[in-house]
C-alpha positions as CSV (number, residue, x, y, z in Angstrom):
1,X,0.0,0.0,0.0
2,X,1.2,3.7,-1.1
3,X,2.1,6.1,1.5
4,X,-1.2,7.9,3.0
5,X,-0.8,11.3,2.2
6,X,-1.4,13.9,5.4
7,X,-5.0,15.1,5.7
8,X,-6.2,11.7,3.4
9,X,-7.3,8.2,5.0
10,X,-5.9,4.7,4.2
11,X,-7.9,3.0,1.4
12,X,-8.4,0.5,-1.0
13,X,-10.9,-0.2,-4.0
14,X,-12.1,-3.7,-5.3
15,X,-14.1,-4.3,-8.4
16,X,-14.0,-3.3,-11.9
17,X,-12.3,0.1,-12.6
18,X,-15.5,1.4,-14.7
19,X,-17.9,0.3,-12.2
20,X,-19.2,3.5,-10.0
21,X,-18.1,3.8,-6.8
22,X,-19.7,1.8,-3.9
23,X,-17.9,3.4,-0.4
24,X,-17.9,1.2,2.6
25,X,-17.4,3.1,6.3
26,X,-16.3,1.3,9.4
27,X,-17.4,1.0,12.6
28,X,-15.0,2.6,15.7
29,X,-12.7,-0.1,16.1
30,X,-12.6,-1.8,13.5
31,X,-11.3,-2.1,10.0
32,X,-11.8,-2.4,6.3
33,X,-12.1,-6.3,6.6
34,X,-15.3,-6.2,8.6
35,X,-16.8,-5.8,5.1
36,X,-14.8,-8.7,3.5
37,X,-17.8,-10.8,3.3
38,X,-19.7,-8.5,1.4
39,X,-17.2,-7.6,-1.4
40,X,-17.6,-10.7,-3.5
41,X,-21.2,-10.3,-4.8
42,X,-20.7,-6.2,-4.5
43,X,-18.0,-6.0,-6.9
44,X,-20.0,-7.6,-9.4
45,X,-21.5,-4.1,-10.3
46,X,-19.5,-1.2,-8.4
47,X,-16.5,-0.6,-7.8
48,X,-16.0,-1.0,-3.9
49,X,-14.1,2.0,-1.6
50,X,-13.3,0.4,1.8
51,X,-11.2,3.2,4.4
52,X,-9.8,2.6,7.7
53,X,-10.4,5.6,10.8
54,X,-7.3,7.2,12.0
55,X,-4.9,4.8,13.6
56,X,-7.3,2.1,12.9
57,X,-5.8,-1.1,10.8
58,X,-2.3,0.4,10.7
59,X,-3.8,3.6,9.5
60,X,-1.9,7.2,10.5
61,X,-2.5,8.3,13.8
62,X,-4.1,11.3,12.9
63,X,-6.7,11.9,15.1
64,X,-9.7,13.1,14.4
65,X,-12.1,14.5,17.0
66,X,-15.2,14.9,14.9
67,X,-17.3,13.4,13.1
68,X,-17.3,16.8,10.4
69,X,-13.4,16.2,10.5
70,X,-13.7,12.6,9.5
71,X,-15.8,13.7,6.8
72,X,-13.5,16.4,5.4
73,X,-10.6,13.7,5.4
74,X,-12.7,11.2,3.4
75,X,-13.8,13.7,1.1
76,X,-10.2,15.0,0.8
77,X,-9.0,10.9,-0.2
78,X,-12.0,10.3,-3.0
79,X,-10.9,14.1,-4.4
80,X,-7.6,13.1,-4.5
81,X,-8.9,10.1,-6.8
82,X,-11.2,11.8,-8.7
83,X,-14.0,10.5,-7.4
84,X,-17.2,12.7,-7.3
85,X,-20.3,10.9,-6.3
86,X,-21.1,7.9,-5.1
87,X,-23.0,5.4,-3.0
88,X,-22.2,5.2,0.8
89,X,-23.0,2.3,3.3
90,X,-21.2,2.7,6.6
91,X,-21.5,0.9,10.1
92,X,-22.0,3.0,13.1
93,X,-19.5,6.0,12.9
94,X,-19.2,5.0,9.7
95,X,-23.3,6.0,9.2
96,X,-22.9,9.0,11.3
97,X,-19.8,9.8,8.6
98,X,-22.2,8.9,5.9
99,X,-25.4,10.9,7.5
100,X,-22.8,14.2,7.2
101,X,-22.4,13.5,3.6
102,X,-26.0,13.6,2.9
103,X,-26.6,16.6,5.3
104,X,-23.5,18.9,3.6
105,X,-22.2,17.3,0.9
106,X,-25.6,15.6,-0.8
107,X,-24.4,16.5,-4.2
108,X,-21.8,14.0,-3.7
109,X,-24.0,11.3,-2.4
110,X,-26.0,9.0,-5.2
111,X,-27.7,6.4,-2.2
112,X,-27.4,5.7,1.5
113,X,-27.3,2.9,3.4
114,X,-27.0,3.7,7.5
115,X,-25.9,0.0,9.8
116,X,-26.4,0.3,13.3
117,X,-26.5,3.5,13.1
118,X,-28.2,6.1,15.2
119,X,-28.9,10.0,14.5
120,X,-27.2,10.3,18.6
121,X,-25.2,7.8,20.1
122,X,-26.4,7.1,23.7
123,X,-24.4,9.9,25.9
124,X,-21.8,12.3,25.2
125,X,-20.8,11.3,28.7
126,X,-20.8,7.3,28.0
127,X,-17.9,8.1,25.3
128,X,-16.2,10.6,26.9
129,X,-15.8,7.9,30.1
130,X,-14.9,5.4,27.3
131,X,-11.9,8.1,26.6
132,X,-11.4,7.9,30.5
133,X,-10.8,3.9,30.3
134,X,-8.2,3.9,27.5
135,X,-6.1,7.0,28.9
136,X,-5.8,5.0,32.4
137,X,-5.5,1.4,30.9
138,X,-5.1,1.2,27.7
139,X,-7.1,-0.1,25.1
140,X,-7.5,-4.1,26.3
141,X,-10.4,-3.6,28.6
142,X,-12.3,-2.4,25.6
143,X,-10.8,-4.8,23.3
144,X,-12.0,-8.0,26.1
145,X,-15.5,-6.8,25.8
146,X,-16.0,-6.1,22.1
147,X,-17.6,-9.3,21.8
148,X,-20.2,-8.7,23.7
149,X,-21.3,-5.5,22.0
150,X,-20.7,-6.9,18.7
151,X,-21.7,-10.3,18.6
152,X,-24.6,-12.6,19.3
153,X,-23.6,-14.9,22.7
154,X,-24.8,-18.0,20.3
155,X,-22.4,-16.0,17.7
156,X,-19.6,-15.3,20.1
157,X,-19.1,-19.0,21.5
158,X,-19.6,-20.6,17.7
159,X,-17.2,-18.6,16.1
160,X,-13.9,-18.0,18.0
161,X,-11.5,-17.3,15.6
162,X,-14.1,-14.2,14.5
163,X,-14.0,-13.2,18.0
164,X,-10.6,-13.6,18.7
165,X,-9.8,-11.7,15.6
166,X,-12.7,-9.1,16.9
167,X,-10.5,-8.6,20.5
168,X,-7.1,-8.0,18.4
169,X,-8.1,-5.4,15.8
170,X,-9.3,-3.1,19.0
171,X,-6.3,-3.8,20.5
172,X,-4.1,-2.8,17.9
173,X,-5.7,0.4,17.4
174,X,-3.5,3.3,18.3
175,X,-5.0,4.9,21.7
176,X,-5.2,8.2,21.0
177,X,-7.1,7.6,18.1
178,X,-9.4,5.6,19.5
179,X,-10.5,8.5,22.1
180,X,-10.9,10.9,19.5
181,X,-13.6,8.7,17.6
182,X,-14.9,8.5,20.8
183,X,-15.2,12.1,20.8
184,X,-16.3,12.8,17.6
185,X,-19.6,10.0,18.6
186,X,-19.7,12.2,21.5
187,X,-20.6,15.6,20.2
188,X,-22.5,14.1,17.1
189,X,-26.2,15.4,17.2
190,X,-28.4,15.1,14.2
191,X,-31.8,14.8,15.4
192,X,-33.2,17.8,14.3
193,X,-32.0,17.6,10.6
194,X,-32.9,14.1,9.6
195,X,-35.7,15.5,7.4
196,X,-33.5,17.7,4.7
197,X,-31.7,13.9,4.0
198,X,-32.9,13.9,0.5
199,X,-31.9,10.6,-0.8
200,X,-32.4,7.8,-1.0
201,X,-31.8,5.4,2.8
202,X,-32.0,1.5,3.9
203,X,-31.9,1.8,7.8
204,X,-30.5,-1.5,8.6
205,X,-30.0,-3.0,12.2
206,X,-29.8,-6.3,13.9
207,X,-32.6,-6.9,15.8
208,X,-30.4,-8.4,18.9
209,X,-28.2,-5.0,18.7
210,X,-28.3,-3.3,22.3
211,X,-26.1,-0.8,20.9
212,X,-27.7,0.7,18.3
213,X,-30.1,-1.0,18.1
214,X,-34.0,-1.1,16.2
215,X,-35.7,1.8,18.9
216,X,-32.6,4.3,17.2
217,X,-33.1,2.3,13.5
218,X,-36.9,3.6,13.6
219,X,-36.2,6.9,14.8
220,X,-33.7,7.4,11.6
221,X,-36.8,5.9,9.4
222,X,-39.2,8.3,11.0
223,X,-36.7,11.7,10.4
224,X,-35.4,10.6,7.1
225,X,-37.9,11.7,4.3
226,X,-36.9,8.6,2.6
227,X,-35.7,6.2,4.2
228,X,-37.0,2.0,4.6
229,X,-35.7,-0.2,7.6
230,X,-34.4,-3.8,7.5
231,X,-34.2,-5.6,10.4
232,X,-31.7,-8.5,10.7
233,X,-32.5,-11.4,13.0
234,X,-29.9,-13.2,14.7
235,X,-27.5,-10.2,14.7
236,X,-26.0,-7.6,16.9
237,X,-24.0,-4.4,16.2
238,X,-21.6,-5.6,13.2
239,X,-24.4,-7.1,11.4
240,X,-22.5,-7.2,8.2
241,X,-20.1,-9.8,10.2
242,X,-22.3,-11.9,11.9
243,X,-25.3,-12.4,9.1
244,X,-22.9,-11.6,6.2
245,X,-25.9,-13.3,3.6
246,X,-28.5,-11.3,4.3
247,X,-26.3,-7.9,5.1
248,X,-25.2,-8.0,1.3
249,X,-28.5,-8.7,0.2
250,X,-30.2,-6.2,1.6
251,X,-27.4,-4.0,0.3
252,X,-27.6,-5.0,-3.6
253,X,-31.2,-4.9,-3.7
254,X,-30.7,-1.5,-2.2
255,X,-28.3,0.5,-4.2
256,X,-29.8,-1.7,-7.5
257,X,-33.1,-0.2,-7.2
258,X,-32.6,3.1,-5.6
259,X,-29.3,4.2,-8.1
260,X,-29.6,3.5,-11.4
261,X,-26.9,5.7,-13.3
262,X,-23.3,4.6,-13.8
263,X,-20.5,7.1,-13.0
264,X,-18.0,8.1,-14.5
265,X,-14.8,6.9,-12.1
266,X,-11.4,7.2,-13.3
267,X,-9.5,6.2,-10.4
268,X,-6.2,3.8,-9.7
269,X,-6.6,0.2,-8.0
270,X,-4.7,-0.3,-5.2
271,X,-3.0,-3.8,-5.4
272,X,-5.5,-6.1,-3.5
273,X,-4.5,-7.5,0.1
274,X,-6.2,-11.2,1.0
275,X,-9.0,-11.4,3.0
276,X,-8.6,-11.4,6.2
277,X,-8.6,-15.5,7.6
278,X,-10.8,-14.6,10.5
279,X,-13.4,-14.0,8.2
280,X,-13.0,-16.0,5.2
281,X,-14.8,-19.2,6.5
282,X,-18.0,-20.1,4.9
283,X,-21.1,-17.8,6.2
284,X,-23.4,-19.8,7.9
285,X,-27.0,-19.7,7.1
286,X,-28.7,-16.4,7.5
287,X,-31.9,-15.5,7.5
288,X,-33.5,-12.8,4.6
289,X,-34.1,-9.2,6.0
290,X,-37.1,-7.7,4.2
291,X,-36.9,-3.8,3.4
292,X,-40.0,-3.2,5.2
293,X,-42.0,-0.4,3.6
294,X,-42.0,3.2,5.1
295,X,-45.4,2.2,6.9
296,X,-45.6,-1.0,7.8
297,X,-47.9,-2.1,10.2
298,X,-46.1,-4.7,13.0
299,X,-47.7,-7.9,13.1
300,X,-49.2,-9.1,16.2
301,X,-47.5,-10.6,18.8
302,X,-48.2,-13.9,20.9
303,X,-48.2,-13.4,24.8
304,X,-45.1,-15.0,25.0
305,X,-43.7,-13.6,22.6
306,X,-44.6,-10.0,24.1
307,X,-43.1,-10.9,27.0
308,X,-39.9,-11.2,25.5
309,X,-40.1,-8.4,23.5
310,X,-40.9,-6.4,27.0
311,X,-37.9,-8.2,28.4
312,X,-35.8,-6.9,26.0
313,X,-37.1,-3.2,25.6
314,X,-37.4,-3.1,29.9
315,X,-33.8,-4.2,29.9
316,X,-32.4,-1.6,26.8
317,X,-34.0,1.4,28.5
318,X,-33.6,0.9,32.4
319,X,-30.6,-1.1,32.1
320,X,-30.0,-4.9,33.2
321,X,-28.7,-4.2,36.7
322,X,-32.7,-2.6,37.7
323,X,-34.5,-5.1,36.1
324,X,-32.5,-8.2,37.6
325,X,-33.0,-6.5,40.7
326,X,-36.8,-6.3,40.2
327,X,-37.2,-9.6,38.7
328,X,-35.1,-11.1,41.9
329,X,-37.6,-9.4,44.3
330,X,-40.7,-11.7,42.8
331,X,-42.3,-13.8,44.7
332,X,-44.9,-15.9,44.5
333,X,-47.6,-13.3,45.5
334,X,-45.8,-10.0,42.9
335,X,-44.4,-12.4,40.3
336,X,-47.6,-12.3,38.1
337,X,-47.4,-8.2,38.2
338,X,-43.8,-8.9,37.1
339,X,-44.9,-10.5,34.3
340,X,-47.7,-8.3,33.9
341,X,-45.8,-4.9,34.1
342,X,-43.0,-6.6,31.4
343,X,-45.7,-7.9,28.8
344,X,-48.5,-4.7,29.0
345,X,-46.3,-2.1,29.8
346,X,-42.9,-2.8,27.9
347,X,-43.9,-5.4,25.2
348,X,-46.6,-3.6,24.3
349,X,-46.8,0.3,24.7
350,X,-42.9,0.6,24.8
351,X,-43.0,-1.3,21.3
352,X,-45.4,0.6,20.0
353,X,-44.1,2.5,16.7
354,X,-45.7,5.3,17.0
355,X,-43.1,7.1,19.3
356,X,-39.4,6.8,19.3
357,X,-37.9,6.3,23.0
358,X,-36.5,9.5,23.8
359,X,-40.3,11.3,23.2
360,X,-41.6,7.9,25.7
361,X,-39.3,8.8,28.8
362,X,-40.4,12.6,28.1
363,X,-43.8,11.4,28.9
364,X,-43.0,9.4,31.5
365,X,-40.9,11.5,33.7
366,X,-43.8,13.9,33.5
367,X,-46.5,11.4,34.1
368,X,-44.2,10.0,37.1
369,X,-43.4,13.4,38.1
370,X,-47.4,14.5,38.7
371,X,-47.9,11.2,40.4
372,X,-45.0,12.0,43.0
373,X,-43.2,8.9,41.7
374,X,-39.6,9.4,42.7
375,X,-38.3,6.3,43.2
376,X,-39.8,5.7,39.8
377,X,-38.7,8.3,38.7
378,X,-34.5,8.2,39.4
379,X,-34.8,5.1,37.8
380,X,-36.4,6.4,34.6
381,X,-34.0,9.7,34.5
382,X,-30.8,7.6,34.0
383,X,-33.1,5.2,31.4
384,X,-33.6,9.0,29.5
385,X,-29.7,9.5,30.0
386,X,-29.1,6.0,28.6
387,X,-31.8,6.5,25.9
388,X,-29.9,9.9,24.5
389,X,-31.7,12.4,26.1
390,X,-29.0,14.7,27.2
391,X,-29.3,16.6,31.0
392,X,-30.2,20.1,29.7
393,X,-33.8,18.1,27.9
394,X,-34.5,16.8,31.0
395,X,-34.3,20.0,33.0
396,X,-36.8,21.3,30.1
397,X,-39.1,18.4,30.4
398,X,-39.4,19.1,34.2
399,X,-39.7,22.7,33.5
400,X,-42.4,22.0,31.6
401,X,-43.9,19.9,33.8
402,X,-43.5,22.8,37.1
403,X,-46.5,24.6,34.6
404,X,-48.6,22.1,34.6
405,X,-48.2,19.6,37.2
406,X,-47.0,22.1,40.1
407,X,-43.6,23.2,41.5
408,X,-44.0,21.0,45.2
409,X,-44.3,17.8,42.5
410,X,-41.3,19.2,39.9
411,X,-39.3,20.4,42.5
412,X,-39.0,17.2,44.6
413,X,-38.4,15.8,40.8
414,X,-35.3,18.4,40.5
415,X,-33.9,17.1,43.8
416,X,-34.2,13.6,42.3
417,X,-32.9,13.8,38.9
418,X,-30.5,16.6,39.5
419,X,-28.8,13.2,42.1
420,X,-28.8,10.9,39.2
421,X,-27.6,13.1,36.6
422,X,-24.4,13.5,39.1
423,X,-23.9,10.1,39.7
424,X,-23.9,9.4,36.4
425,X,-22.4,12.2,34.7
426,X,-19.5,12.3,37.2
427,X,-18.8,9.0,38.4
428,X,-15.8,9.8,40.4
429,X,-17.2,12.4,42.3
């Protein structure tokens, strides 16, 4: 590989030379080769751009602290190269990097396709404490638990060499660089301009994905003008990994249907590199994703099945350590409003499309705030912290709520959440 030249990333192409160009983000820690499983059936009609982060994969260590910065360097490489539009499908930060695109540069951009991604990534304080971990130990106890936020447990223990090969490309990731993604995910906010993304968008997620999971894939569907969602079963946050099938399914019938012109390209191939071993056994099985319309009605659940879903959702949004604590309190005589309060109230209502979760824990921490809910109600403030609600919304929904629900009730609700912010905005303290 040719020097990278200062302000450009690390890059390759595959595919045919006159094919357009087909760009392929990263996720934050990770590489090129978590799309290596995709790149045989996508260079049959574009030519594929794969980049590695700053520092990532052998890259540069030139950090980048924004997601606008990460951008600009992009956009610096495919200028370099000559290349003027094309379509983008990135993972993660790589969506957040392709969401700029469309927002500043959408000349540039022919189709989009965002993976795991989310239009706010939980906290700016939950990557900023990330930053905390690597500048005291170093980037292992991130690397150890990748795994777990990337991969399936049934994934995980059936593939070990993907998982080993998971732990070392975090670990090999220059340090530095690594906390400045983490800042750039940090101060990237772009709730309130989803609606001027004017092309064409495939939300896809994996519906096990307690990352970024489907609550922030339907938000992006609901802001995006147009935009369709595919959810994955059997998959976590690097989708394209663990269901490799359906991931590059989804993605050709995508980019077939919503981009129709070929481009002019004109650029240089790089010489190829061999796919990465980790990765190159046969995919296993994987279930077909449907692009689900931009209305689609869910279809009804069985009891049990609600259950689980509540499960799930109750656990996402107040966190496993609450919810193992309430479930271990059940007895006998309070285990059937257990299961109750986890079918009715979080398999059904919480599931409900019609409102995203951060507009759900506004109208709950006012509803618990009236009722004089506190205990309730410290344990819904840090599921609205988890749920990317920053603290300044909060202080506006209890504001809110002082009008109408009366300052006795909001201010014994500032003395509670103003406790939990601090505890978990400032850990140490």
């Amino acid at each position: 590989m040719s020097e990278t030249p200062p302000n450009t990333l690390q890059y390759r192409f595959d595919g045919p030379e006159d094919a357009p160009v087909l760009i392929l983000g990263p996720s934050l820690g990770t590489t090129w080769h978590m799309w290596d499983r995709q790149i045989p059936e996508l260079t049959r009609q574009w030519r594929v751009f794969r980049f590695d982060l700053p520092g990532h994969g052998g890259a540069p260590a030139r950090p980048a602290g924004s997601v606008a910065e990460l951008t600009a360097q992009l956009l610096a490489t495919l200028d370099a190269l000559g290349v003027q539009r094309f379509g983008y499908a990135g993972c993660a930060l790589g969506g957040a990097v392709g969401i700029q695109l469309a927002l500043r540069h959408p000349e540039r951009v022919a189709s989009l396709a965002l993976v795991a991604a989310s239009p706010r990534f939980g906290t700016a304080d939950e990557f900023r404490q990330r930053g905390v971990v690597v500048r005291t130990n170093g980037l292992d106890p991130i690397a150890r638990t990748s795994p777990d936020r990337w991969f399936t447990g049934g994934f995980a223990a059936a593939q070990p060499a993907i998982t080993e090969w998971a732990v070392q490309m975090v670990r090999t990731t220059d340090p530095g660089c690594y906390i400045s993604a983490c800042e750039a995910l940090a101060g990237f906010d772009v709730r309130q301009e989803l609606g001027r993304v004017g092309v064409p968008t495939l939300v896809l997620v994996g519906s096990d994905d307690r990352v970024t999971g489907p609550a922030e894939a339907r938000t992006l569907v609901a802001g995006i003008p147009d935009a369709r969602l595919a959810v994955v079963p059997g998959a976590s946050h690097l989708v394209p990994v663990e269901q490799p099938a359906a991931v590059t399914d989804l993605l050709v019938r995508h980019f077939s249907t919503a981009w129709q012109q070929p481009l002019e390209t004109g650029q240089t191939v790089l010489p190829a590199t061999p796919v990465n071993p980790a990765l190159a056994a046969p995919p296993q099985a994987a279930p077909i994703a449907e692009i689900a319309p931009a209305a689609a009605e869910p279809q009804p659940l069985a009891a049990a099945d609600r259950y689980e879903t509540g499960l799930k959702i109750r656990r996402e949004v107040l966190g496993d350590a609450h919810v193992d604590g309430a479930l271990a309190r059940a007895d006998e005589f309070s285990g059937d409003f257990q299961e109750f309060v986890t079918r009715y109230a979080w398999g059904e209502i919480w599931d409900r499309p019609g409102l995203d979760r951060r507009t759900r824990s506004c109208v709950a921490l006012t509803a618990l705030v009236v009722g004089g809910h506190t205990e309730e109600l410290a344990a819904h403030t840090r599921a609205a912290l988890r749920g990317g609600l920053t603290p300044e919304e909060i202080k506006e929904v209890l504001l809110q709520a002082a009008v109408y629900c009366g300052l006795p009730a909001a201010g014994a609700a500032f003395t509670v959440a103003q406790q939990v912010i601090r505890e978990e905005t400032n850990p140490g303290e």
